[in-house]
C-alpha positions in Angstrom: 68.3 13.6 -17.7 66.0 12.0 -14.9 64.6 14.8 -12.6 66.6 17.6 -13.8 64.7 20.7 -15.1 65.8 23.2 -17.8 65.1 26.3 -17.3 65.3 29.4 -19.3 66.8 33.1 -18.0 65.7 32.0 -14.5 67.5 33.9 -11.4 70.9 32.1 -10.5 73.0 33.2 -7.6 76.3 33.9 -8.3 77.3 31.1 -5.4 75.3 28.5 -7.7 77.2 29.5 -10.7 80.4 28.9 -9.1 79.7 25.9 -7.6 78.6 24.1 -10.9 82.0 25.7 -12.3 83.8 24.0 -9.5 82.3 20.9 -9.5 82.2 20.8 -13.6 86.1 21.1 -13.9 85.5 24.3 -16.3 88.0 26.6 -16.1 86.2 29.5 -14.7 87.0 32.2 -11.8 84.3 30.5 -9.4 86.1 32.4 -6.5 85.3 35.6 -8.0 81.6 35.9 -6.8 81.3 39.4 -8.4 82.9 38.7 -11.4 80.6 35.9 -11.2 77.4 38.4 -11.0 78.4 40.4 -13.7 78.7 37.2 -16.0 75.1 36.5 -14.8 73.7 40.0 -15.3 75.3 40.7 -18.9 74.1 37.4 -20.9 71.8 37.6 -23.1 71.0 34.1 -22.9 70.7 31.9 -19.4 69.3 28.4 -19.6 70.0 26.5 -16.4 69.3 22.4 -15.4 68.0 21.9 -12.0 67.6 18.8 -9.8 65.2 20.2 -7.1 66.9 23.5 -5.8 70.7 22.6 -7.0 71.5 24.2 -9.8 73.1 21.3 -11.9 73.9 23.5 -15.4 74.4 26.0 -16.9 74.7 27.7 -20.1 75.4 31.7 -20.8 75.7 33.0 -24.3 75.9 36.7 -25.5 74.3 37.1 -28.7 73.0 40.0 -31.0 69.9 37.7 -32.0 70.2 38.0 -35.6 73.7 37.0 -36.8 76.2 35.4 -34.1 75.8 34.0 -30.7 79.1 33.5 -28.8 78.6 30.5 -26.0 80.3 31.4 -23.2 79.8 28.8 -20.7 78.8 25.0 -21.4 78.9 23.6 -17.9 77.5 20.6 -16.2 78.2 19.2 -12.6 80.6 16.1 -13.0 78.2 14.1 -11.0 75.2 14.6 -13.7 77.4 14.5 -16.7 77.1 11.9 -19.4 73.0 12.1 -19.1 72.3 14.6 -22.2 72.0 17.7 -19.9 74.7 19.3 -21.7 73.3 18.3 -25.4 70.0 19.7 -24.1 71.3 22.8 -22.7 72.6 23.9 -26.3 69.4 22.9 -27.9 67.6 25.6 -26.0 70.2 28.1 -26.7 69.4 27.3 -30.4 66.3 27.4 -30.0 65.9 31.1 -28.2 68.6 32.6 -31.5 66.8 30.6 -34.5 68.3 29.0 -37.5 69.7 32.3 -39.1 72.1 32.9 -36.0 75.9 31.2 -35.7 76.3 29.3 -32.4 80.3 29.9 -31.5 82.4 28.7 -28.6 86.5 28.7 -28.0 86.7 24.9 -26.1 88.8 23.6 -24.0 91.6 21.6 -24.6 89.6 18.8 -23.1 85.9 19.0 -24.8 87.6 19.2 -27.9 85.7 16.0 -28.8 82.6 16.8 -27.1 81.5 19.4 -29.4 81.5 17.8 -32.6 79.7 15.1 -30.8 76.6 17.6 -29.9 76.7 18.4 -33.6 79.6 21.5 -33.7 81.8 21.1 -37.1 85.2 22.6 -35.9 86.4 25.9 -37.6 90.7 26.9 -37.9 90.2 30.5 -38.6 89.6 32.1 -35.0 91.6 34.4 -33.4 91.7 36.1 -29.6 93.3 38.7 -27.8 93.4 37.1 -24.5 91.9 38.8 -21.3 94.4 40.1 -18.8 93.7 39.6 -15.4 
């Protein structure tokens, strides 16, 4: 991870979040700096990876703390991907909900083989209602 630091509900600005959505290749409305804020103010969980003052990472769950924890963003900067930030990013989520809570994500068509990689058995009985808008 070299001089990237992880750190846990720390303040980020929703102009940091959207960069590291635009420069990850995540499919997320980094335009929508409001949006963006609300996303920031309503998780539950908030781990972040720095390298000095650029946010690098991010990861932003909602969770009840005792059964389920949905992850809602897994996101790393293309330029610091492949160096564990991701892997490590997860482990902290973990870590803040415990053993007795189920880590969930929906994934995108193109980290379908990421996950199961950073230890994620894939499940076939989800179902969504698609946001509008």
């Amino acid at each position: 991870m070299g001089n990237v630091v992880l750190k846990i509900n720390a303040e980020v600005k929703p102009e940091e979040l959207s960069a590291v959505f635009k420069q990850s290749g995540i499919r997320r409305p980094y335009e929508d700096l409001p949006r963006l804020q609300k996303m920031i103010e309503n998780a539950d969980i908030l781990i972040s990876a720095w390298e000095d003052e650029k946010l690098v990472g991010v990861a932003r769950a909602v969770t009840d703390f005792s059964y389920c924890c949905y992850l809602s963003d897994l996101a790393v900067d293309k330029e610091y991907q492949k160096r564990g930030i991701g892997r490590e990013l997860v482990r902290l989520v973990q870590e803040r909900i415990g053993e007795g809570v189920t880590l969930l994500l929906l994934a995108s068509p193109i980290a379908m083989e990421y996950y199961p990689r950073i230890g994620f058995d894939s499940v076939h009985n989800g179902f969504i209602i698609p946001r509008k808008g």
